[in-house]
N, C-alpha and C positions, 0 to 999 in steps of 0.2 A: 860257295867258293869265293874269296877274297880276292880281287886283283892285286898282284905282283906288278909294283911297276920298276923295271932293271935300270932306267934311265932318267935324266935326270931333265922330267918331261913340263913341269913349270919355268923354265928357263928355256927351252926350246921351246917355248909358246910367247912366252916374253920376249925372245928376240926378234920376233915379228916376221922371220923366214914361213915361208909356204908352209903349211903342216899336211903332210900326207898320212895317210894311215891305211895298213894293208890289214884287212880282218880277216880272219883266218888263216893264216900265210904256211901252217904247218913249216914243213923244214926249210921252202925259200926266204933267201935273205936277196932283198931287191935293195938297192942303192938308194937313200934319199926316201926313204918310206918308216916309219917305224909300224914294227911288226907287233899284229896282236894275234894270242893264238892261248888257246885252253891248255896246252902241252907247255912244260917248264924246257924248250928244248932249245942249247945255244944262239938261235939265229933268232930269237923271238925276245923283242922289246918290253912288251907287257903280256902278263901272264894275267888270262881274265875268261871265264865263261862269259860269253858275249850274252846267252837264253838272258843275263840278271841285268842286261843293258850296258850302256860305256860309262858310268859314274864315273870312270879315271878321266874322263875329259869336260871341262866346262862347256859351258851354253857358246856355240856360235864362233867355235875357233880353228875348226879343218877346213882345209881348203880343198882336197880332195880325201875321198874315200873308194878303198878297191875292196871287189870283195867278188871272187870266183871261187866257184861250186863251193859255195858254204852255208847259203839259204835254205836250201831243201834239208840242209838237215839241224833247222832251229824249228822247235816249236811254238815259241812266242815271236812270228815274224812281224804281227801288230805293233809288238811291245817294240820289235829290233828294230825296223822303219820306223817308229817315231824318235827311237836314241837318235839314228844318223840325221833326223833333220835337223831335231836336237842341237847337236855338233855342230854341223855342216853351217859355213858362212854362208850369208844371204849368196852370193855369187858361187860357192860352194858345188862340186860335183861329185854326185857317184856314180860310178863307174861298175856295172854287178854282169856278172853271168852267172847264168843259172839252166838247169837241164829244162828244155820242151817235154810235154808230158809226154809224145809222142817215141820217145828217143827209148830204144830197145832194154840201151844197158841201163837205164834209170829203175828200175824193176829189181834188178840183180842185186841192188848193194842196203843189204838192211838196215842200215842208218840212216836211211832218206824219211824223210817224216813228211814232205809234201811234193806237188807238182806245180810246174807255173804254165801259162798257157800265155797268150800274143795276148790278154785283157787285164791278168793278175795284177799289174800295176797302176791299172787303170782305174781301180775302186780309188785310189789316194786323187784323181784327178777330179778337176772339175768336168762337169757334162760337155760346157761347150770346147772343153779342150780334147775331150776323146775322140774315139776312132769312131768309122760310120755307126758300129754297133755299139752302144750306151750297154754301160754297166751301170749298177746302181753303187752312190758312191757316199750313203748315208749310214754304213755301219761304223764309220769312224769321221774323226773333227780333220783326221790329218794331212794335209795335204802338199802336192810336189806339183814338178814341171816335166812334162816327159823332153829331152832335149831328142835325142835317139833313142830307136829301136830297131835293131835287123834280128832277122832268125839266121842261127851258124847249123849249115849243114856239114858234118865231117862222116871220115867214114876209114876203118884200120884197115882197108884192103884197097889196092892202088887203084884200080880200073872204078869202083864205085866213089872215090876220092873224087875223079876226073869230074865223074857226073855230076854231083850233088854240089862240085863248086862250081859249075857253070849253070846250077839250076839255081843256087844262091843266088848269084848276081842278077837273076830275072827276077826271080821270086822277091827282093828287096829293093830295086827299082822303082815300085810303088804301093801304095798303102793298099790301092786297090787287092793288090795282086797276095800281099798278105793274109788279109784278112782271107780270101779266099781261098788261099792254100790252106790255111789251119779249119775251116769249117768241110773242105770238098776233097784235100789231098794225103793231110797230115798221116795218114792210117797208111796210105800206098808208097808212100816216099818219106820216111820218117825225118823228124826234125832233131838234131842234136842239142840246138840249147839257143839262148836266147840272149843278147849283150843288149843290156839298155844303162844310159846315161838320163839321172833327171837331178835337180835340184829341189832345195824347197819352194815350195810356190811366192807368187808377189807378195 
């Protein structure tokens, strides 16, 4: 599949304003973002299967990148994390949520191709920059900055809402106290998903 681009996106890169870019956006249209999404559907700026990478954007010109529940269902998420560093200005941020493997309804929806866990991002980091527990971060060259990370607890029924938002704000408090939820708790108190912000690395 070819990207479609509806805009007229070398001239918006040339005029040197902020370049945001929302991937995957399906039918939202957000202000001040241009929209990329595989669906040809009115509110969507470029029309691109993201699996083949961002070829419609040069080396080193978004300033920001969003990109919510859209990861879990790429198969090439190697290939897609090296487009956005790609892209992404040295000062450059993504901005990603994505489901906890924990999270009930992540199971339900057949177009999920993967899981992400409180480490998955941490293969793209350096050792001395990781959490207390090291991942091994030698199956690829690529690498970022984690700025943030919290786990999002949600919940569609009002009284369990109450809980998992006051168990959030403990549980994210400190690193400690993550890591230890996702090794000792994640199974008893599910996790709904994961918001982390990083950049490319120095």
């Amino acid at each position: 599949m070819e990207s479609f681009v509806k805009i007229d996106l070398e001239k918006i890169i040339s005029n040197g304003g902020p370049l945001i870019i929302e991937l995957g956006c399906g039918q939202k249209s957000i202000h001040g973002r241009i929209t990329v999404d595989k669906v040809d559907l009115p509110n969507v700026d470029i029309v691109a299967d993201i699996e083949n990478g961002l070829s419609f954007l040069p080396d080193n010109c978004v300033d920001e990148i969003h990109c919510r529940s859209v990861l879990e269902h790429i198969q090439n998420f190697e290939g897609l994390i090296r487009e956005i560093v790609r892209v992404l200005k040295k000062s450059g941020e993504a901005h990603v949520f994505v489901p906890h493997f924990s999270n009930p309804y992540y199971y339900s929806d057949y177009t999920h191709k993967r899981f992400f866990g409180l480490y998955t991002f941490y293969y793209f980091v350096d050792t001395e920059r990781q959490l207390k527990r090291k991942v091994p971060n030698f199956y690829t060259d690529i690498r970022i900055n984690i700025i943030s990370q919290r786990l999002v607890f949600r919940s569609p029924f009002w009284l369990s809402r109450q809980i998992k938002k006051a168990f959030g704000i403990l549980i994210n408090c400190h690193r400690f106290f993550i890591e230890f939820y996702e090794q000792h708790l994640c199974y008893i108190f599910p996790c709904h998903g994961i918001e982390i912000v990083f950049m490319p690395a120095d």
